[in-house]
N, C-alpha and C positions, 0 to 999 in steps of 0.2 A: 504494500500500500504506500500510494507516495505522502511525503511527508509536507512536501509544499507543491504550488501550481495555482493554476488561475482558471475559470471558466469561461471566462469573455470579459472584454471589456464591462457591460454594469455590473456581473456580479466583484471583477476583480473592485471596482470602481465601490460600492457598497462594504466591504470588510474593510479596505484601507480605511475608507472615511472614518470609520468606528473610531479609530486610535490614532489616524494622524492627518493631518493638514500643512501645506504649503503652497505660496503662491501658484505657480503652475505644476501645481497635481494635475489636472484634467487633461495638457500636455503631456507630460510625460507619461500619464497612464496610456494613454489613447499610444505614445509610442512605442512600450512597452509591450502590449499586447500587439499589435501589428507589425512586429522584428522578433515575436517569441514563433522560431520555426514550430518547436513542436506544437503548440495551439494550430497554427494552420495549416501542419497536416490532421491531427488530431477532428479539428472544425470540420473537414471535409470529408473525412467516414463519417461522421455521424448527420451531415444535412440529408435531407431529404431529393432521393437522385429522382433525375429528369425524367419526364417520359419520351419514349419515342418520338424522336423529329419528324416528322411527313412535309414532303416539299408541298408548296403551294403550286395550286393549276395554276396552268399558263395562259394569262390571260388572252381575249380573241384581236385585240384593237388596240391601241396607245388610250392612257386614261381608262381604264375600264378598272384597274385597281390601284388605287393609291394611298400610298398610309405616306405617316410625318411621324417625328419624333422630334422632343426638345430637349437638350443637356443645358440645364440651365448652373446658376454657382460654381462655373470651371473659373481657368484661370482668367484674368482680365489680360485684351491687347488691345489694342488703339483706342480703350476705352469701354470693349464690349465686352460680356462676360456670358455671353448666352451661343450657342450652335442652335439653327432649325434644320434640320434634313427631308429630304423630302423625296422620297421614290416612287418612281414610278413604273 
């Protein structure tokens, strides 16, 4: 049985608080868990796997199916910090 280790970021985030505080805790935790190899192999046996991919039909015509997606909160360039994408 191990003696120490972390669950995830909140529960790691929940036992520290108990007993200690420093300016950037929430920093460091968040880095701490995201640089601990064994948690993200660990994390990835235990998610819940995908199901079967199936391609999409092909559509008959241009515009007959078109989706978007937006990554918004990336990093900022010339001022923007949003991607729209849009396939068709």
């Amino acid at each position: 049985m191990p003696m120490a280790g972390h669950h995830g970021e909140h529960t790691t985030w929940v036992v520290i608080g108990k007993k200690f505080y420093w300016l950037e805790m929430k920093d460091d935790r968040e880095h701490f868990v995201c640089t601990c190899v064994k948690y993200q192999i660990m994390k990835s046996i235990y998610k819940k796997k995908h199901g079967l991919y199936r391609p999409l039909p092909i559509p008959n015509e241009p515009w007959e199916n078109v989706s978007m997606d937006f990554m918004t909160q990336i990093f900022k360039w010339n001022g923007m910090d949003a991607i729209l994408m849009v396939v068709n």
